[in-house]
TISEKE-23894 format. One record per residue (C-alpha): x, y, z. Coordinates in nm, 2 decimals. Each point is the difference from the previous one (the first is absolute). Example, Ala and Ser with C-alpha at 12.3 -4.5 7.8 and 13.67 -1.06 7.14 Angstrom:
<tivexs>
TIVEX     c1     c2     c3
TIVEX   1.23  -0.45   0.78
TIVEX   0.14   0.34  -0.07
</tivexs>
This chain:
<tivexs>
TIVEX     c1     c2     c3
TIVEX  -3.10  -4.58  13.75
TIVEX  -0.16   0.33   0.16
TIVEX   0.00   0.13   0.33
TIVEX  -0.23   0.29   0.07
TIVEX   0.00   0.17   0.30
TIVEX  -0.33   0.27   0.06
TIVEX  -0.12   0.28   0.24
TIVEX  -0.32  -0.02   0.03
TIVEX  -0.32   0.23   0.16
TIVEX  -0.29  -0.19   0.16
TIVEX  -0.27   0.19   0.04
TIVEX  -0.28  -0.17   0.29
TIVEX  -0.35   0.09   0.06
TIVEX  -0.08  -0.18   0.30
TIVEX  -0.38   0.03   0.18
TIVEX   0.00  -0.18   0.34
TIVEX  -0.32  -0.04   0.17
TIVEX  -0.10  -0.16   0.33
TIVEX  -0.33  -0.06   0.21
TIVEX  -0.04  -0.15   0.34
TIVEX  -0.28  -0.07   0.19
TIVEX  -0.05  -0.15   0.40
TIVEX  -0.28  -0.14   0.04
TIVEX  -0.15  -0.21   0.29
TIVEX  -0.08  -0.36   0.01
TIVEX  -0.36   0.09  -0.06
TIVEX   0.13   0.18  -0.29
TIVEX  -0.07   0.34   0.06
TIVEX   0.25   0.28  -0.10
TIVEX   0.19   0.11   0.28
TIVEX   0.26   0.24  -0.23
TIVEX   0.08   0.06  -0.37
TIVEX   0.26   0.21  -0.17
TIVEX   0.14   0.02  -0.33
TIVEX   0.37   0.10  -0.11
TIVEX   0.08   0.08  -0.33
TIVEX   0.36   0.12  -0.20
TIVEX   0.02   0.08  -0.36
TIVEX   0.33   0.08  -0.13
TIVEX   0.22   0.04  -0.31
TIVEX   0.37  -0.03   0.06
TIVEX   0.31  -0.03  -0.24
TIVEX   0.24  -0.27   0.06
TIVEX   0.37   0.00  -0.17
TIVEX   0.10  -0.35  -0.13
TIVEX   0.35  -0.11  -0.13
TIVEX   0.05  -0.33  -0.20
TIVEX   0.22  -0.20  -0.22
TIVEX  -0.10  -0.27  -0.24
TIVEX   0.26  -0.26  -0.20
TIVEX  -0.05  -0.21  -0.29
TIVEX   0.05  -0.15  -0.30
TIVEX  -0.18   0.06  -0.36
TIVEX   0.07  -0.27  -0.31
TIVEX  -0.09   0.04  -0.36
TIVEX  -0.29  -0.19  -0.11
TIVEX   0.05   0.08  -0.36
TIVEX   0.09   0.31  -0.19
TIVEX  -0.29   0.17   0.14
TIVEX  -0.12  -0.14   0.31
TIVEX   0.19  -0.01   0.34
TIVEX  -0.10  -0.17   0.31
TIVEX   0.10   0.20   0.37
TIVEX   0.03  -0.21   0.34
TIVEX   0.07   0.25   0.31
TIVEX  -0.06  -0.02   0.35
TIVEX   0.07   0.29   0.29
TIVEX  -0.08   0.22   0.31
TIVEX  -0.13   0.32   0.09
TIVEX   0.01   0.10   0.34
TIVEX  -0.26   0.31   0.05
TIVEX  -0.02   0.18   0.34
TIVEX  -0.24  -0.11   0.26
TIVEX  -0.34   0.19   0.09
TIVEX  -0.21   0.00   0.30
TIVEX  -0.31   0.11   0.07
TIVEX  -0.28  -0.01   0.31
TIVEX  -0.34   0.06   0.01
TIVEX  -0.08  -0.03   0.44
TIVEX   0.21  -0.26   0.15
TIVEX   0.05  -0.17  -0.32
TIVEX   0.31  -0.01  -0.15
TIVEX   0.10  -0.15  -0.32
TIVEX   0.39   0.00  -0.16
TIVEX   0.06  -0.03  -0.35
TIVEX   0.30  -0.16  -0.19
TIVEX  -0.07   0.07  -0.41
TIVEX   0.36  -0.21  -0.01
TIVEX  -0.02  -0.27  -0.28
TIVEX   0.14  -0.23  -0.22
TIVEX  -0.05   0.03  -0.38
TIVEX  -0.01  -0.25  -0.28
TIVEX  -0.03   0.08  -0.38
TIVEX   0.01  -0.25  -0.29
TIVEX  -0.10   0.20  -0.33
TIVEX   0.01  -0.05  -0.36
TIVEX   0.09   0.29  -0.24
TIVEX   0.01   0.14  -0.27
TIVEX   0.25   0.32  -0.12
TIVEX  -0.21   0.28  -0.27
</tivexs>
């Protein structure tokens, strides 16, 4: 059995871009802008996985796991936009392996 609790850094690049445009029915432009945000931002994360890894054989082993990380929200605007981001996540790992 294992249970492996991590700290983790996320690093995000994030480019938000937005145009708008009015127009009339006819179609013509009545107004245009463009907003724009390009960012890099570190996020802390903190997780824990459990689970369970059998021996296949002498040499091979066979892991099942299954956890969480919970990272720090981010925001970000570009105008009147505004978006919200949750990194959170579940995590599932089934691996074969192999020790050197």
């Amino acid at each position: 059995l294992l249970v492996q609790p991590a700290v983790t850094m996320n690093l995000l690049d994030v480019t938000l871009r937005r145009h708008e445009t009015f127009r009339r029915s006819n179609g013509d432009v009545i107004a245009s802008w463009s907003d724009h945000s390009d960012r890099q931002a570190w996020r802390l994360g903190a997780g824990v996985q459990v689970g369970a890894r059998v021996a296949l054989s002498e040499r091979w082993n066979l892991t099942a796991a299954g956890g969480y990380e919970w990272v720090n929200k981010y925001r970000l605007s570009a105008g009147p936009d505004r978006i919200h981001m949750d990194l959170s996540g579940y995590q599932l790992e089934l691996a074969l392996g192999r020790p050197f």
